[in-house]
C-alpha positions as CSV (number, residue, x, y, z in Angstrom):
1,X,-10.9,30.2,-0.2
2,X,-9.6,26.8,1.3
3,X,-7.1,25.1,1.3
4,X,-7.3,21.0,0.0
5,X,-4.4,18.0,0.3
6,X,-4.5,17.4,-3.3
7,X,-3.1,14.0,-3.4
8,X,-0.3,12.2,-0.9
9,X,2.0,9.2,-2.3
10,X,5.1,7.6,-1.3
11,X,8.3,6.0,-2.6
12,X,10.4,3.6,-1.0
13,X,14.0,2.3,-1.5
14,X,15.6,-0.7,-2.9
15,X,16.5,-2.9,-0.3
16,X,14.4,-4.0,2.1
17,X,13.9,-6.9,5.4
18,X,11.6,-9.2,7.3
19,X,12.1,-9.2,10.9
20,X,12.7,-12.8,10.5
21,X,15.8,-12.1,7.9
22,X,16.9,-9.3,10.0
23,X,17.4,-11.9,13.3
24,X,20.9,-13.5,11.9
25,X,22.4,-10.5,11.3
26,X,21.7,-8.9,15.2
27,X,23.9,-12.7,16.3
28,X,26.3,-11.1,14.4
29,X,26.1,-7.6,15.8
30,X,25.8,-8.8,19.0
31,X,28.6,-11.1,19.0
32,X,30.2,-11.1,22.1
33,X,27.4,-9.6,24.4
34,X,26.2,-11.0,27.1
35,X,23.3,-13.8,26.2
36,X,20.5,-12.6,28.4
37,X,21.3,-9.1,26.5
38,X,21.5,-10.7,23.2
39,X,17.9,-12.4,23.8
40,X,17.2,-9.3,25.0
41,X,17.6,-7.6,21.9
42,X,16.3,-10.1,19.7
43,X,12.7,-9.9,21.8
44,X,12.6,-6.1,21.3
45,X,12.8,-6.8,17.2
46,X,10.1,-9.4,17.7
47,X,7.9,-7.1,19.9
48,X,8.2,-3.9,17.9
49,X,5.1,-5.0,16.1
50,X,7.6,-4.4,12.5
51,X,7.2,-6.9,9.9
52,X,9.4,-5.4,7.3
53,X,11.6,-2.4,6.8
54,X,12.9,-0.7,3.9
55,X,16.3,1.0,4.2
56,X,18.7,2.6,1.4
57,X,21.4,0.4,1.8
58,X,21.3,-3.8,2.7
59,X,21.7,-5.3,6.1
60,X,25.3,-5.9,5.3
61,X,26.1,-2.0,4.9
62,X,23.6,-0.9,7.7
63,X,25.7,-3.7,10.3
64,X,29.2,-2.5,9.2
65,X,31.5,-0.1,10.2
66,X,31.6,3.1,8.1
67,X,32.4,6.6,8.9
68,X,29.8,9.1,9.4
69,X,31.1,10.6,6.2
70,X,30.8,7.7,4.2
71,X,26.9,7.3,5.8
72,X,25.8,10.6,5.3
73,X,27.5,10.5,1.6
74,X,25.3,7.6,0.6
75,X,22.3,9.3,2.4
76,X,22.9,12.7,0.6
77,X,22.4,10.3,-3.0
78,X,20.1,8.0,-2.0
79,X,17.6,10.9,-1.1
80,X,18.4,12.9,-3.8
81,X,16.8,9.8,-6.1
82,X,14.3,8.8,-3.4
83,X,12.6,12.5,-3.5
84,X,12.8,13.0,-7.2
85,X,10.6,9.7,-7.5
86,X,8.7,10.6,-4.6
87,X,7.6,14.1,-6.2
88,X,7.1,13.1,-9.3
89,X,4.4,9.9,-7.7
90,X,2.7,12.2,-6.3
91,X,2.6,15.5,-9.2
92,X,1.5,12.4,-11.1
93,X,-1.7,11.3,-8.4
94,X,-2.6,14.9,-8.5
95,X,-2.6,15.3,-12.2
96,X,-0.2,18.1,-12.5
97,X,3.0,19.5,-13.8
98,X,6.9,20.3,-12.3
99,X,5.6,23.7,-13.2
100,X,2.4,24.2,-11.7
101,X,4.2,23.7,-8.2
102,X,4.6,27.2,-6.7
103,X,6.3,26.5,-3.1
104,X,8.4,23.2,-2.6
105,X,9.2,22.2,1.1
106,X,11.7,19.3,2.0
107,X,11.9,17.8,5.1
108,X,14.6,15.2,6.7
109,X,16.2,15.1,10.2
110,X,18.9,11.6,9.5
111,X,21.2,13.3,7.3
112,X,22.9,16.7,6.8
113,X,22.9,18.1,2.7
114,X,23.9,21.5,2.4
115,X,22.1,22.8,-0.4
116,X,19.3,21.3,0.6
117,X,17.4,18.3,-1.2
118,X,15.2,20.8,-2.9
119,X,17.6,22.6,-4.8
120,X,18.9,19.3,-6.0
121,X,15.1,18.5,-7.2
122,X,15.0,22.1,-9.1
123,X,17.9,21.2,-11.1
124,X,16.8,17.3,-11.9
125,X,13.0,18.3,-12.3
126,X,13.3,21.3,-13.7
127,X,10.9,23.2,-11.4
128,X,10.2,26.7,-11.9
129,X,12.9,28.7,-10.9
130,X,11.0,31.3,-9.2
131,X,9.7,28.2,-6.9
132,X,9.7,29.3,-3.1
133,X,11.8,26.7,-1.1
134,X,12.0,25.8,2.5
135,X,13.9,22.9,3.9
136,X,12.9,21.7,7.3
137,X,15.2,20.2,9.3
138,X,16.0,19.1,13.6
139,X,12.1,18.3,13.7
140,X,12.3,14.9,13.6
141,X,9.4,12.7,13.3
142,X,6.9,15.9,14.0
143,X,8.0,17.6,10.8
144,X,5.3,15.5,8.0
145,X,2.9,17.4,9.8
146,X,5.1,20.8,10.3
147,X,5.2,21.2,6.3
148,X,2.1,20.8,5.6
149,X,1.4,23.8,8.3
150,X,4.2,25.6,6.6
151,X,2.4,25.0,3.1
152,X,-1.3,25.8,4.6
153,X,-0.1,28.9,6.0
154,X,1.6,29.9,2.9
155,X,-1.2,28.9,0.6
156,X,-3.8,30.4,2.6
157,X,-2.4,34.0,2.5
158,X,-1.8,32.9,-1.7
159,X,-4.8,31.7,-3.6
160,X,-4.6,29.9,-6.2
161,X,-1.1,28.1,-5.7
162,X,0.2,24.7,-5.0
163,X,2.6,23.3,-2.7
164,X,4.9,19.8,-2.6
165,X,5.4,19.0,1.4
166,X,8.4,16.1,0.7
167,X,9.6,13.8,3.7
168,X,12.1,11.6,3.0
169,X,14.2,10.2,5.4
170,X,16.9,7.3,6.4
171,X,17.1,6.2,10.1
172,X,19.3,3.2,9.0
173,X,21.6,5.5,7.9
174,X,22.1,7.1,11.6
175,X,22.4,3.6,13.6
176,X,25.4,3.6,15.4
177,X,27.5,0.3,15.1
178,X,29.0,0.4,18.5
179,X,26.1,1.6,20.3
180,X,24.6,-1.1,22.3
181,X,22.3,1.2,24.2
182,X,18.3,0.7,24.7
183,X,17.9,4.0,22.8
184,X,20.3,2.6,19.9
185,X,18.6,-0.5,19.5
186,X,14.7,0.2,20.1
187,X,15.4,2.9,17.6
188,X,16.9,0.1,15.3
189,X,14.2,-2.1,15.7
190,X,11.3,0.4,15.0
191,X,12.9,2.6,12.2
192,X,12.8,2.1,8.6
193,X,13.5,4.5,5.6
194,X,11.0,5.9,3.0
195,X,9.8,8.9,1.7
196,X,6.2,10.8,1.2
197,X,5.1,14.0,-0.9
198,X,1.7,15.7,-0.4
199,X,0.6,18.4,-2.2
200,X,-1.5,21.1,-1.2
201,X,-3.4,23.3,-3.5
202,X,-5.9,26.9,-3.1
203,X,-6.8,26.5,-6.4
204,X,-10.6,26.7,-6.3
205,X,-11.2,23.8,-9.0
206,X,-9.1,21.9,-7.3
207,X,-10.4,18.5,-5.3
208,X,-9.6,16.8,-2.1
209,X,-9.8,17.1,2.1
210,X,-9.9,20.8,3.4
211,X,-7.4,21.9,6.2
212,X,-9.6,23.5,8.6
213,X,-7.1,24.4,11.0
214,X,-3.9,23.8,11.9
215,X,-1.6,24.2,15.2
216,X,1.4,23.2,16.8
217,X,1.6,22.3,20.8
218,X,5.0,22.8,22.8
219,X,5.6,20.7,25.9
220,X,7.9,22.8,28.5
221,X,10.6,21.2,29.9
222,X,10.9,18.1,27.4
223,X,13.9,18.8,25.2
224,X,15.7,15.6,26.7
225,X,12.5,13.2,25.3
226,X,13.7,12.6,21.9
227,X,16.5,13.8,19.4
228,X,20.1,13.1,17.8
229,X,23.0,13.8,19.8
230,X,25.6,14.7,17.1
231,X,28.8,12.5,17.6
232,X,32.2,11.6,15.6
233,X,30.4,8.4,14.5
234,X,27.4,10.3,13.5
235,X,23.4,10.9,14.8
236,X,23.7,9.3,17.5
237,X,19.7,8.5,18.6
238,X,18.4,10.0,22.0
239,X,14.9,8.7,23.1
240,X,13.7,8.7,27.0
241,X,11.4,6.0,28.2
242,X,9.3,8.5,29.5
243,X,7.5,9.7,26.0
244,X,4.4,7.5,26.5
245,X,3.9,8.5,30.0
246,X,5.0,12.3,28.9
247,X,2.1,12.0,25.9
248,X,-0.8,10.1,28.0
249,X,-0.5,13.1,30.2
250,X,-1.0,16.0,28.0
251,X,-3.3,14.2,25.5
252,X,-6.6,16.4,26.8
253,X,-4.7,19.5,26.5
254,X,-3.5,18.3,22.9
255,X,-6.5,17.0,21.2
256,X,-9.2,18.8,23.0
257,X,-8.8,23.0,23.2
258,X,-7.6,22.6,19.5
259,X,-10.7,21.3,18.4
260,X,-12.7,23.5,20.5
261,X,-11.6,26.5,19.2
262,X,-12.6,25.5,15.8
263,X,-15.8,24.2,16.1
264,X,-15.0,20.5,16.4
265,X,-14.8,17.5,18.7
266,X,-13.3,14.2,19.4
267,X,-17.3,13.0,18.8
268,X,-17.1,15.1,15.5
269,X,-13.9,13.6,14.4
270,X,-14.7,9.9,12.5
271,X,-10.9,9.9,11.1
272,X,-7.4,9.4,13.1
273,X,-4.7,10.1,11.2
274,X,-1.9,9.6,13.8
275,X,1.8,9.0,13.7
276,X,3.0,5.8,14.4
277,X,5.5,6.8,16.5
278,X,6.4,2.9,17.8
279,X,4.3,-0.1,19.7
280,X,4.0,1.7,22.9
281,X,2.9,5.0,21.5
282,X,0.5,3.0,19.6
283,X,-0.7,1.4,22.8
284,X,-1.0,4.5,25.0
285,X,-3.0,6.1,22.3
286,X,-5.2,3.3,22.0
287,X,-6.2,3.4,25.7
288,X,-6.7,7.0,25.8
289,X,-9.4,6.2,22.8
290,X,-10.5,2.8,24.1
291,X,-14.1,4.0,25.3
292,X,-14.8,6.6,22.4
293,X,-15.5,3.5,19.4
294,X,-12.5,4.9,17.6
295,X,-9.6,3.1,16.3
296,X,-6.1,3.8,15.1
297,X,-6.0,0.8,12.6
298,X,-4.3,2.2,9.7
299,X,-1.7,3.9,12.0
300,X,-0.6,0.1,13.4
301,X,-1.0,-1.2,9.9
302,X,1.7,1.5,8.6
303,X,3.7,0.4,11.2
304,X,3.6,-3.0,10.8
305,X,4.4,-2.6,6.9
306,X,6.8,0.1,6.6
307,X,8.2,0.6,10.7
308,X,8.4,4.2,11.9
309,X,10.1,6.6,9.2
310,X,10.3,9.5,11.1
311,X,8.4,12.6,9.2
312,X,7.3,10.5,6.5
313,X,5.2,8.1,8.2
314,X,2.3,10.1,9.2
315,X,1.7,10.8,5.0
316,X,1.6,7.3,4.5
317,X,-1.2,7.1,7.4
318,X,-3.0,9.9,5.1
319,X,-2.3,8.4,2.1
320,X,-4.5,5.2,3.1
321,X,-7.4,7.4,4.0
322,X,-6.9,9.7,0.4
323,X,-7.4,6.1,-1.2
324,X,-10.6,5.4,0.0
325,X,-14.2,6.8,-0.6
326,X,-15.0,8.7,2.7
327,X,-18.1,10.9,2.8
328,X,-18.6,14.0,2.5
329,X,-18.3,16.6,5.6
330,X,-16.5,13.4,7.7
331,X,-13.5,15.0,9.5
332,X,-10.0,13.9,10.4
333,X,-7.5,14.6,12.6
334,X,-3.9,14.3,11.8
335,X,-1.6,14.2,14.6
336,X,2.5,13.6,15.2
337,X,5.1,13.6,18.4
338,X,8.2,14.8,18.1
339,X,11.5,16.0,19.3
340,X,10.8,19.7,21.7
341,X,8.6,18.3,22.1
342,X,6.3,19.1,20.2
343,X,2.9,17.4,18.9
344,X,1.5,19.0,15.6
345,X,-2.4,18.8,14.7
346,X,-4.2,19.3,11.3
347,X,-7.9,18.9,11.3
348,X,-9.3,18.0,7.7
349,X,-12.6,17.8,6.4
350,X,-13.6,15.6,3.2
């Protein structure tokens, strides 16, 4: 019995930027700083290798002052409609029903809903309402990958189920007004919002890539990396310079034991699914592959459209490579970063 990713889509909100339109409204942010820091700023938005971001609320409400109430109010109903659409994309990709799901898992870190998003989506769906639910939350941008080791595990030990894994998340909503910090701001320019759903299925008859294994890899002494430092003017964004440097140096142990242990290699492995954590992650990653005549192509490309959406963005990543026609027995290895810190691995096979 295996277990398949069934189909993977996405949803995105309303509103949405170029870098170019987003430019006027840092002059305004910025007012008053310094104008080596202000050109400063404005390079680090040019250089983030974002084209466009999507956010639940316009540059006008994103660059305004508003309470963290008020924020996490509009986040609270703007992912309450972003996951219901979401869901029902992706139920809809894998040709299925609200009630043929089994175990529903949400997953957000830039907002605080108590109940959770998924007991909002069993009342608006109508799911079953013996549906198993987990929300996943403090896991930042590891936890795309996180659910869907959550689902595999649970679906492994329960043939012939199925399982929604649903990532939706705002970063705008957690940018901090009077933060002029590099943390603040590279965060700003990176982030965008969205929201992903993949489903999962041990149902024999069902079609897709199979999850060959999956495991999760704990750095020691790295909780100050990356994170949200809960303030009176909300999540207030913590990430350390030192993540690339931190990743570049545990990538063998990462990547390689994991496929060792189950039969695989980096030669064996024709797919990179990876998270596209920002530019310089990007760029660290690609060295570490330079000489191997793999690329990470529809990672930068989900960057450049969409910007880093925390748990989200890795489904996206898979999403691309659901679309297309890949052969038979090819394999593919998922892979995110996040706050722990953690890195997360899924190896597939079509």
């Amino acid at each position: 019995m295996s277990v398949k990713v069934q189909a993977v889509a996405k949803a995105l909100p309303a509103y949405y930027r170029s870098t170019d339109e987003i430019i006027p409204f840092l002059d305004t942010w910025l007012s008053g700083q310094e104008e080596r820091f202000i050109k400063k700023v404005k390079k680090i938005f040019e250089n983030a290798a974002v084209d466009k971001r999507y956010s639940i609320m316009t540059p006008e409400e994103v660059f305004s002052h508003t309470s963290f109430e008020d924020k996490n109010n509009l986040y609270a109903r703007e992912v309450i409609k972003l996951g219901k659409q979401c869901l029902l994309n992706a139920l809809d990709k894998a040709g299925i029903g609200t009630q043929d799901l089994d175990y529903i898992i949400t997953v957000s870190c830039t907002g605080i809903m108590i109940p959770s998003l998924d007991a909002y989506l069993i009342n608006e769906l109508q799911l079953r309402q013996d549906i198993v639910r987990l929300p996943v939350t403090e896991m930042g941008c590891v936890a795309g990958i996180s659910g869907m080791i959550y689902a595999y595990q649970f679906l492994q030990a329960n043939p012939g189920k199925r399982a929604a894994v649903l990532a939706v998340e705002s970063p705008t909503a957690t940018f901090q007004l009077h933060d002029f910090s590099m943390a603040n701001i590279v965060s700003a320019a990176i982030f965008g919002d969205g929201a992903a759903c993949a489903i999962l299925s041990s149902h024999e008859a069902d079609k897709g890539p199979a999850i060959m294994a999956a495991e999760m890899y704990h750095f020691y002494d790295a909780t100050h990396l990356m994170g949200f430092q809960l303030t009176n003017a909300g999540l207030q964004m913590v990430l350390d310079v030192a993540v690339p440097e931190q990743i570049a140096a545990q990538f063998p142990d990462i990547i390689h034991p994991f496929l060792a242990r189950h039969g695989s290699s980096m030669e064996a492995v024709k797919h990179l699914i990876f998270h596209p954590g920002g530019k310089k992650i990007i760029q660290t990653v690609e060295e570490l592959f330079k000489n191997s005549g793999k690329n990470i192509d529809e990672t930068k490309e989900i960057l450049r459209m969409y910007g880093n959406m925390s748990s989200a963005t890795v489904l996206y990543v898979l999403e691309r490579f659901l679309d297309k026609q890949i052969p038979a027995g090819d394999q593919g290895l998922m892979l995110s970063f996040g706050p722990g810190f953690s890195a997360q691995r899924i190896l597939l096979q079509w």
